[in-house]
Structure formats: structure tokens, C-alpha cells
C-alpha positions as protocol buffer text, in pm:
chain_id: "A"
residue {
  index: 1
  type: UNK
  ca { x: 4820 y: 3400 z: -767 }
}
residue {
  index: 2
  type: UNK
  ca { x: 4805 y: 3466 z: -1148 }
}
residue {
  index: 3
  type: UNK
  ca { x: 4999 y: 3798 z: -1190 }
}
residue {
  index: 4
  type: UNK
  ca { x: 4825 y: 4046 z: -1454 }
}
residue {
  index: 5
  type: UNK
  ca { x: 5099 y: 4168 z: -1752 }
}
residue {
  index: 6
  type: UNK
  ca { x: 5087 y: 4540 z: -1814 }
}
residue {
  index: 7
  type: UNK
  ca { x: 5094 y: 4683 z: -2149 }
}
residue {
  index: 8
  type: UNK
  ca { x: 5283 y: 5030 z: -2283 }
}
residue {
  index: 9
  type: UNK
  ca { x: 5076 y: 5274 z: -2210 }
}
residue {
  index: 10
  type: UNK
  ca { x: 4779 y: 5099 z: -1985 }
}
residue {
  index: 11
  type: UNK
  ca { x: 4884 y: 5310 z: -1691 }
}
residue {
  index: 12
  type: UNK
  ca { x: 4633 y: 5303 z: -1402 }
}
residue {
  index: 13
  type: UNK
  ca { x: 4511 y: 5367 z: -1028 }
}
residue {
  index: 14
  type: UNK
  ca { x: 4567 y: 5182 z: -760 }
}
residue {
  index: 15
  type: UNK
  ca { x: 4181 y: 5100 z: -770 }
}
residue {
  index: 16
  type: UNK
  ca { x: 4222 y: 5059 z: -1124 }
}
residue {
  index: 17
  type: UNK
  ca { x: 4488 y: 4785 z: -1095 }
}
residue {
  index: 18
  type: UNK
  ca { x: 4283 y: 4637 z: -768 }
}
residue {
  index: 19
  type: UNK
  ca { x: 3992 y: 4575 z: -1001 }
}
residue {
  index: 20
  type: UNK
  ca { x: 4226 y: 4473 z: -1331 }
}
residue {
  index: 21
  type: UNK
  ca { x: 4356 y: 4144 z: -1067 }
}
residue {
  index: 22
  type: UNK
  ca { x: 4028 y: 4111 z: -903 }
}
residue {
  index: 23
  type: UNK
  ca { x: 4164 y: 4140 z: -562 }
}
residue {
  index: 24
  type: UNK
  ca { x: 3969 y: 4332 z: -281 }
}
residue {
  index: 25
  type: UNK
  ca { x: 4133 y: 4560 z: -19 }
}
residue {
  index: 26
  type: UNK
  ca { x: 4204 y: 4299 z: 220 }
}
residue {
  index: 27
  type: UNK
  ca { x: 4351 y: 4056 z: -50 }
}
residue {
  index: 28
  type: UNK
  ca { x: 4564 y: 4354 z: -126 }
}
residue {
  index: 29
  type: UNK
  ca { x: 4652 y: 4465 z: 228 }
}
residue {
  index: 30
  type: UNK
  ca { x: 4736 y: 4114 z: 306 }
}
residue {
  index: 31
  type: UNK
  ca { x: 5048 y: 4083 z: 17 }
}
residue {
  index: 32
  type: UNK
  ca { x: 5160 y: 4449 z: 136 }
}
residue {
  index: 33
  type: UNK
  ca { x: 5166 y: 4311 z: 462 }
}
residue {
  index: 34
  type: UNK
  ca { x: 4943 y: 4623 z: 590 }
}
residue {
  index: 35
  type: UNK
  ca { x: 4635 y: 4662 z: 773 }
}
residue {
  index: 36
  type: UNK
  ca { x: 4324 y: 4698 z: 534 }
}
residue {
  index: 37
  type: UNK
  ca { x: 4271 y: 5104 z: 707 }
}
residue {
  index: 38
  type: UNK
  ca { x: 4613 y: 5152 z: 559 }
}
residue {
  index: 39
  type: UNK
  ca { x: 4587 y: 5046 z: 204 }
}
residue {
  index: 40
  type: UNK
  ca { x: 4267 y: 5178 z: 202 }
}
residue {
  index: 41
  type: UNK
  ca { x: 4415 y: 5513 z: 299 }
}
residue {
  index: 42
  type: UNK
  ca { x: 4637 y: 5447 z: -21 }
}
residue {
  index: 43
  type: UNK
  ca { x: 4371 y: 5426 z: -272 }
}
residue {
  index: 44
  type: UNK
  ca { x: 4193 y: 5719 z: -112 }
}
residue {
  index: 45
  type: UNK
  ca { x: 4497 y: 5977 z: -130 }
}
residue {
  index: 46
  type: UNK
  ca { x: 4813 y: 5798 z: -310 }
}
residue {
  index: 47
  type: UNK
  ca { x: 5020 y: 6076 z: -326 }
}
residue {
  index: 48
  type: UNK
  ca { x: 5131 y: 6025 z: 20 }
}
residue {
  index: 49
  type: UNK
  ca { x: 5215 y: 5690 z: -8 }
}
residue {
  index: 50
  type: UNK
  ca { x: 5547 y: 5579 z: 151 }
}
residue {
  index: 51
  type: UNK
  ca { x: 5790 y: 5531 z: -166 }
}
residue {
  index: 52
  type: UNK
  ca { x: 5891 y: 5207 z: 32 }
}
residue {
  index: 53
  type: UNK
  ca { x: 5498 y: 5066 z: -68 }
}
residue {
  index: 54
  type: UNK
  ca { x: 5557 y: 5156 z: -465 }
}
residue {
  index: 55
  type: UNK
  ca { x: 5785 y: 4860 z: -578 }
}
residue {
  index: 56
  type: UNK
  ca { x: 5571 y: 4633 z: -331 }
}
residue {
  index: 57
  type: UNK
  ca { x: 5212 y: 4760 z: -534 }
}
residue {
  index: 58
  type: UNK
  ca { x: 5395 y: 4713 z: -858 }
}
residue {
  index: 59
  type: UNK
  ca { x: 5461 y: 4330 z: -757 }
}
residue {
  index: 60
  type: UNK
  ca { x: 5167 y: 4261 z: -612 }
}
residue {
  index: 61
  type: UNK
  ca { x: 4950 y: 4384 z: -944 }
}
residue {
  index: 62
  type: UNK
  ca { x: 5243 y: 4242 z: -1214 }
}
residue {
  index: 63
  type: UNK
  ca { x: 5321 y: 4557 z: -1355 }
}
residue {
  index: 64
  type: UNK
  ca { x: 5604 y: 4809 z: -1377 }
}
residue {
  index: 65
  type: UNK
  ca { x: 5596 y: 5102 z: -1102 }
}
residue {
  index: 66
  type: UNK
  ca { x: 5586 y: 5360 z: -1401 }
}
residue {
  index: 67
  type: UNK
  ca { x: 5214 y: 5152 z: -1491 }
}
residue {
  index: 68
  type: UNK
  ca { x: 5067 y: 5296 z: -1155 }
}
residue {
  index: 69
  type: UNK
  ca { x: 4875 y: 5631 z: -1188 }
}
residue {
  index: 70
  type: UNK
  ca { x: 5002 y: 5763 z: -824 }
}
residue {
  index: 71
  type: UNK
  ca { x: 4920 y: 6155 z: -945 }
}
residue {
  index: 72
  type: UNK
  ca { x: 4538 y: 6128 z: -1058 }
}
residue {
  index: 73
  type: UNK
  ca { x: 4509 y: 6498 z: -1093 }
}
residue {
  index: 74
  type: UNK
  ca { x: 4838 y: 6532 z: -1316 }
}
residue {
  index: 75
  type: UNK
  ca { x: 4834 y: 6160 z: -1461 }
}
residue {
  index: 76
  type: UNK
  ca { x: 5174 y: 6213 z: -1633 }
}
residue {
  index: 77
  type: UNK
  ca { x: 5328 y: 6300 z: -1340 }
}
residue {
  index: 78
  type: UNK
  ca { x: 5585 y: 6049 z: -1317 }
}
residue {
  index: 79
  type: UNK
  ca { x: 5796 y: 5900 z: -1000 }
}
residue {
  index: 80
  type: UNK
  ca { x: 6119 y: 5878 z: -1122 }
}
residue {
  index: 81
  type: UNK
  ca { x: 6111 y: 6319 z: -1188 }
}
residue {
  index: 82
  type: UNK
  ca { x: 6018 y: 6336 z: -805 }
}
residue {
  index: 83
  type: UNK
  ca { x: 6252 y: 6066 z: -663 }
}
């Protein structure tokens, strides 16, 4: 699979990202190694995502974790000042 290169400052969802590599949910699910309920549960809500899924996302779409707008209603909320 052709892995999508993020730029500085092209932060985005997870259904953002989903879109950007033209994956569905199960094509996504599948590389997490999840059930399609579960990642579907992570696009719906992503701040409770298990921080065990983050580096795994950031793989499967080719970008940095920091590229991955987990905090929609604070965008600029970023990981590594929670972790």
C-alpha cells in the first residue's frame, strides 16, 4: 500500500486521513488489527482512543502522530502535553 507523506502543518482527523489514503473503515480496521465497530468507534469519539492505537493510526496513514487531529473541539490540543 502506497503510504500518503504529511506536510507541516496539514494536521487532520482520523476521517480526514481515512479519506486523504482512500481507505474505508474496514481497510483501516484490518491494518489496526481491530474489528470495523471498533475503529469506527474511533472516528466517532477519538478522544478515548487507547494511546496504544496512536502510533499504529500514524503508520497506517504515513504521517507523524502530531499530524492526527485527536481533539476536534480544541484542534491544538496536542498528545505529547497530555502523555
Amino acid at each position: 500500500m502506497e503510504q500518503a507523506i504529511a506536510t507541516v502543518g496539514r494536521r487532520k482527523t482520523l476521517r480526514e486521513w481515512r479519506a486523504f489514503c482512500r481507505l474505508n473503515k474496514k481497510e483501516v480496521a484490518s491494518l489496526l488489527g481491530v474489528h470495523i465497530s471498533t475503529y469506527a468507534k474511533m472516528e466517532d469519539d477519538p478522544v478515548k482512543i487507547q494511546i496504544k492505537y496512536v502510533p499504529k493510526l500514524a503508520e497506517v496513514f504515513g504521517c507523524d502522530t502530531r499530524d492526527i487531529i485527536f481533539f476536534e473541539n480544541d484542534p491544538n490540543t496536542m498528545l505529547d502535553g497530555i502523555i
